[in-house]
C-alpha positions in Angstrom: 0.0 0.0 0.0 1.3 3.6 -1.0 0.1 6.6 0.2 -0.6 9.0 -2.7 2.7 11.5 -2.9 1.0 14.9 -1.9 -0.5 13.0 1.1 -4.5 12.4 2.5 -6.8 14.5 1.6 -10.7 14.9 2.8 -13.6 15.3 0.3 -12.5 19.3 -0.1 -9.3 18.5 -1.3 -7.9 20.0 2.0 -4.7 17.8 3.3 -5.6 16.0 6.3 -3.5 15.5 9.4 -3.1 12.8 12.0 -1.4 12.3 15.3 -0.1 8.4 14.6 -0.1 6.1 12.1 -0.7 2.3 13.0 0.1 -0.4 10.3 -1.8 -3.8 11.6 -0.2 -7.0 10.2 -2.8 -9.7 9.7 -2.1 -12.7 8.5 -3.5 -16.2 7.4 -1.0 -19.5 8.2 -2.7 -22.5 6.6 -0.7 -25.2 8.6 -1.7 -29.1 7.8 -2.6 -31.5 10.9 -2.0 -35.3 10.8 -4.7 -37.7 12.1 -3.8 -37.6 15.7 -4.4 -33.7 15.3 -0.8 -32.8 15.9 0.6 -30.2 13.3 3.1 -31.7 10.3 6.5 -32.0 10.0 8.1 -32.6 7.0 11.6 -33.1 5.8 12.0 -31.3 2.4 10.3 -28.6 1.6 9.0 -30.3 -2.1 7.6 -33.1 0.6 5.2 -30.5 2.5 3.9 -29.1 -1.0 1.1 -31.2 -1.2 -1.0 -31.1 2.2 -0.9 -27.1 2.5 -2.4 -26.8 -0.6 -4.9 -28.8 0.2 -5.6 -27.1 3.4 -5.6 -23.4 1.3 -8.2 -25.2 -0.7 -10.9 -24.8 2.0 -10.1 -21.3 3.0 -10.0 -22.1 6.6 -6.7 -20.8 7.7 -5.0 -22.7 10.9 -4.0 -19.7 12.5 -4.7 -15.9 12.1 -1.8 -14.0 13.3 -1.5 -9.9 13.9 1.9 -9.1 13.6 3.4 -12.4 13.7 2.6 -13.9 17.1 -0.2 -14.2 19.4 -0.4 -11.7 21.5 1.5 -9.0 19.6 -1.4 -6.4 19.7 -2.4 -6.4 23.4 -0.5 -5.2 27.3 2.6 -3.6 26.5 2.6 -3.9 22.8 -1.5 -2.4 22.5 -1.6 0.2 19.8 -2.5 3.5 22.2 -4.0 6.9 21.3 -4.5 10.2 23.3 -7.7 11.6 23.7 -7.6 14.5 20.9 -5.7 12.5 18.3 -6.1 11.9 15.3 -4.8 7.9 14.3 -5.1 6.4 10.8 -5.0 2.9 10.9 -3.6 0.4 8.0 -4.6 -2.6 8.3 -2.6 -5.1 5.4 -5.5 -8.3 5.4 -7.5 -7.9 2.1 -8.5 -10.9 1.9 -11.1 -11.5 4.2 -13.5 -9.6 6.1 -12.7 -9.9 9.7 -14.4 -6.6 11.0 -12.7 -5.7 14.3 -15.1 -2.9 15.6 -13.6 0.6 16.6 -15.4 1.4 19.4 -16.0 5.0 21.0 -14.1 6.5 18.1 -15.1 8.3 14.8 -14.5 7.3 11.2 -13.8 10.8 10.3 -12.2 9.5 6.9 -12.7 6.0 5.4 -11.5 4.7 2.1 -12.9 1.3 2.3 -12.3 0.2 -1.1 -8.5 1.6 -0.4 -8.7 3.7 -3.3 -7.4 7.1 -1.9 -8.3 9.0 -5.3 -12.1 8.5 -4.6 -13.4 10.5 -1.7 -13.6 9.0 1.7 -17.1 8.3 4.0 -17.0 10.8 6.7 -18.5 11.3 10.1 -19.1 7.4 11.0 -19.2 6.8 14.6 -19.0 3.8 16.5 -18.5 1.7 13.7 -17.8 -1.9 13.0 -16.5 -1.4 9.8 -15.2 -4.0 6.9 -11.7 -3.5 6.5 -12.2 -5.7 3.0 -10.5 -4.4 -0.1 -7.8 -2.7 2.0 -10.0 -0.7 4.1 -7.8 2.3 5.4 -9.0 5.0 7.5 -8.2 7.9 10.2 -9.7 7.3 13.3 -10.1 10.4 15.6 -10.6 9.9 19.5 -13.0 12.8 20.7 -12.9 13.4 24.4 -14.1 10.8 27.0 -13.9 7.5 24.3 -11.5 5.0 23.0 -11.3 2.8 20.0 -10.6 -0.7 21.1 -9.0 -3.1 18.6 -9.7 -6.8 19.7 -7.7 -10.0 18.6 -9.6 -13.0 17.6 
């Protein structure tokens, strides 16, 4: 994903500003399980060819991961905002449609086809929004709410 060279801009063509950016790494691991349900090993990697593939086929990915390991979005690692700020959030699935809610926060700006040449939405509030088609958006946290990202 690029941002376009003379930056953001809101349905007035006026450059828009935000406080932090937040890329959010999802990502689908389609790992095979033998009988016993234990996950595979496999000596070569022309031997394990075969049984990912067929576990792809079904679309039902074996794990989901948000930047890389469980647990990388939450305590110390959370992604924070101030009350005040402005945050656009990247998130990098596209696809699937996992639609993690923003909660207490405002979609102020929201491309959700990605397409930063069309004009975003504006004003939604409280949304649980698709972020399918690589959804991008700024997120802005008026005074006394939060926007809460959950992991699956």
């Amino acid at each position: 994903m690029v941002l376009p060279r003379e930056g953001l801009k809101d349905p007035h063509g006026k450059p828009l500003t935000y406080d932090r950016v937040y890329t959010i790494g999802e990502f689908d691991l389609y790992i095979p399980k033998d009988a016993n349900g234990k996950y595979k090993d496999y000596a070569t990697l022309a031997e394990s060819y075969g049984d990912p593939v067929e576990v792809m086929r079904k679309l039902t990915p074996s794990h989901i991961v948000f930047h890389g390991q469980v647990g990388a979005l939450t305590g110390d690692n959370a992604l924070t905002a101030q009350v005040g700020e402005t945050v656009l959030l990247i998130p990098s699935q596209a696809n699937r449609d996992p639609r993690p809610p923003l909660i207490g926060g405002h979609g102020d700006w929201v491309w959700e086809t990605g397409k930063f040449n069309n004009p975003p939405e504006t004003g939604l509030a409280s949304l649980v929004h698709p972020w399918r088609f690589g959804w991008r958006g700024a997120v802005h946290l008026p005074a006394a709410r939060r926007v809460c990202l959950p992991e699956p």
